[in-house]
C-alpha positions as CSV (number, residue, x, y, z in Angstrom):
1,X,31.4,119.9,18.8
2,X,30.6,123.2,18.0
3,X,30.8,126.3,19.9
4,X,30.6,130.0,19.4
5,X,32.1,132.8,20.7
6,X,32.2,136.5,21.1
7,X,34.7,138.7,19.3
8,X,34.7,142.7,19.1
9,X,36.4,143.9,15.8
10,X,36.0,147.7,16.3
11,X,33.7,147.7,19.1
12,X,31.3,145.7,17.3
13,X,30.1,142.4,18.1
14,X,31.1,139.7,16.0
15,X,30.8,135.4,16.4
16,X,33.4,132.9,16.0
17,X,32.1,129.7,15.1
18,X,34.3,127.0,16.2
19,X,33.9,122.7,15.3
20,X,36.1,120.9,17.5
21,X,36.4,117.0,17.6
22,X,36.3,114.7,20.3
23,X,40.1,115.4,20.8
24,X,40.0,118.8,21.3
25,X,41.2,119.6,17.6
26,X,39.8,122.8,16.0
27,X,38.5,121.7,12.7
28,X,36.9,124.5,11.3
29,X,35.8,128.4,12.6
30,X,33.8,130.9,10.8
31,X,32.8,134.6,11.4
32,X,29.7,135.7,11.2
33,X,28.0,139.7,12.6
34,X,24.6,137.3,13.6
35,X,24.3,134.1,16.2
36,X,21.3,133.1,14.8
37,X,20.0,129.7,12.6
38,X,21.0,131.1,9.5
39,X,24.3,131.6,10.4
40,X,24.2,128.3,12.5
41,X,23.1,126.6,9.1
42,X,25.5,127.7,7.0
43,X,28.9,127.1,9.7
44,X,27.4,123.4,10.1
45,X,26.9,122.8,6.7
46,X,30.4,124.0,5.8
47,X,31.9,121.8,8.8
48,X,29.7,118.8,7.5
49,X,30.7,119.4,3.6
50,X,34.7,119.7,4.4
51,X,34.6,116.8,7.6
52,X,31.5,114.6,7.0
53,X,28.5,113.7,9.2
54,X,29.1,113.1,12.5
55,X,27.6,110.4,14.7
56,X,27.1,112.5,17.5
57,X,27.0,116.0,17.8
58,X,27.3,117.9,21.4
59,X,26.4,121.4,22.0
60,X,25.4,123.6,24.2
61,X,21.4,124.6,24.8
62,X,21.8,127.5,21.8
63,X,19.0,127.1,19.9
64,X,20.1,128.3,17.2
65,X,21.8,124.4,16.3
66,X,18.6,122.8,17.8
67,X,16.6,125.0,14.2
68,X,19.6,124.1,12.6
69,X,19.7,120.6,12.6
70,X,16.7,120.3,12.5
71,X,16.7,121.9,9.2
72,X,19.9,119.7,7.9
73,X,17.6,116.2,9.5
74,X,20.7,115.8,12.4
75,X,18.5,116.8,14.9
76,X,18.2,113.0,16.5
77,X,22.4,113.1,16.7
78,X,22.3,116.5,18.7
79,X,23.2,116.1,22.2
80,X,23.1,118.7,25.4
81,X,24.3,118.2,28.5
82,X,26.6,119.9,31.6
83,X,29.6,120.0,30.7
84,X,29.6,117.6,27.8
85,X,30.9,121.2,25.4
86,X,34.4,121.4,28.0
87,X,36.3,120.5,25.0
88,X,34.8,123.2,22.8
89,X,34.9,125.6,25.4
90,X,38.6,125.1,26.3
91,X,39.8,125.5,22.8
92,X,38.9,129.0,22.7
93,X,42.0,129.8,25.3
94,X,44.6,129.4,23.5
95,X,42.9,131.9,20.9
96,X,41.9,134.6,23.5
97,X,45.4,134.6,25.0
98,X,46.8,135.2,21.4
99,X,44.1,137.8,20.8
100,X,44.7,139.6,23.8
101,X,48.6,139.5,22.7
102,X,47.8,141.0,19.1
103,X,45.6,143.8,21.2
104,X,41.9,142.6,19.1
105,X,41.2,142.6,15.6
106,X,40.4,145.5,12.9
107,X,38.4,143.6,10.4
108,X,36.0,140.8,9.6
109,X,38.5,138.8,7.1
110,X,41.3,139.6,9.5
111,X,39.8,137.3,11.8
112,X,38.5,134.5,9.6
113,X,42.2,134.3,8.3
114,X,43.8,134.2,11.6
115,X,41.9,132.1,12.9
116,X,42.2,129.4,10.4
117,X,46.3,129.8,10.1
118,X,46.2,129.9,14.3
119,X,44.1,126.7,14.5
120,X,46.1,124.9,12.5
121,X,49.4,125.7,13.9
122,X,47.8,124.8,17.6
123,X,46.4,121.7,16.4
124,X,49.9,120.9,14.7
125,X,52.0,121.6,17.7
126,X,49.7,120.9,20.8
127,X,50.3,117.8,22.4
128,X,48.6,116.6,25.8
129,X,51.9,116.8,27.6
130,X,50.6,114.9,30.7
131,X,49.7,111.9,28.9
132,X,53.6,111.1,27.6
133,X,57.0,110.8,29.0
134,X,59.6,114.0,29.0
135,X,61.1,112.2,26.0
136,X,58.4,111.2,23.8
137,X,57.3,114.6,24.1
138,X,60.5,115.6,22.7
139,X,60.6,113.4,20.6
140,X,57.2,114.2,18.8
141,X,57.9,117.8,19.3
142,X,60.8,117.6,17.1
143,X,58.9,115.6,14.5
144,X,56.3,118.1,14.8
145,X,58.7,121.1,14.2
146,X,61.0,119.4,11.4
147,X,57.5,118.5,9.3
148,X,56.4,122.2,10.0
149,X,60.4,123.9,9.1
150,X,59.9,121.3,5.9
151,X,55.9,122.8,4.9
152,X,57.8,126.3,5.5
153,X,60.8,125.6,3.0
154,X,58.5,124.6,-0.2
């Protein structure tokens, strides 16, 4: 699922491409100054060369990803609907509240890096809390946080 949003890096306005999969997982993001096919192009191809082809791939009514997939021949897999880009949408909170925190961004590579290092640590430690007991939460939590002290270590 992929999703764009707006970001202001020196009161200009800049676009955060995000692909999210069907579990809410941020799986790539890319910055680009234009929302247009081009840069639609070149942020699907780079989520399709690093994650594969997708069976199905929701977005919202942009059309810069109908030109887009078109292009690539995925244009048949494309689907829009209502609310069938929640997931997509939603993952961008957890980067707006952290952006708001760090008080916006100075630069273009700033942003591509944080992103990716931020996205990976959410994807690490986020863990639908409702769907598990108080102690498998823990439990995973833990797990999650010795693998990550481990990565940090080496």
């Amino acid at each position: 699922m992929p999703d764009e949003i707006f970001v202001k890096i020196n009161g200009e306005r800049h676009y955060l491409w995000r692909a999210v999969d069907h579990e809410g997982e941020v799986l790539e993001s890319f910055v680009t100054k234009t929302r247009d096919r081009k840069a639609a192009l070149k942020f699907l191809r780079k989520a399709m060369r690093k994650h594969g082809r997708p069976e199905v791939i929701v977005t919202d009514r942009l059309r810069s990803y109908g030109a887009a997939l078109k292009e690539i021949g995925a244009s048949d897999r494309q689907e829009t609907g209502r609310w069938m880009n929640n997931r997509a949408e939603n993952s961008h909170l957890p980067f707006r509240r952290r952006e708001r925190a760090m008080l916006r961004f100075r630069r273009m590579r700033c942003l591509q890096k944080f992103t990716a290092v931020h996205s990976s640590v959410y994807n690490h430690f986020n863990q639908e809390r409702s769907l598990s007991s108080r102690d498998n939460f823990k439990t995973n939590r833990a797990a999650a946080l010795a693998e990550w002290r481990q990565l940090g270590a080496a």
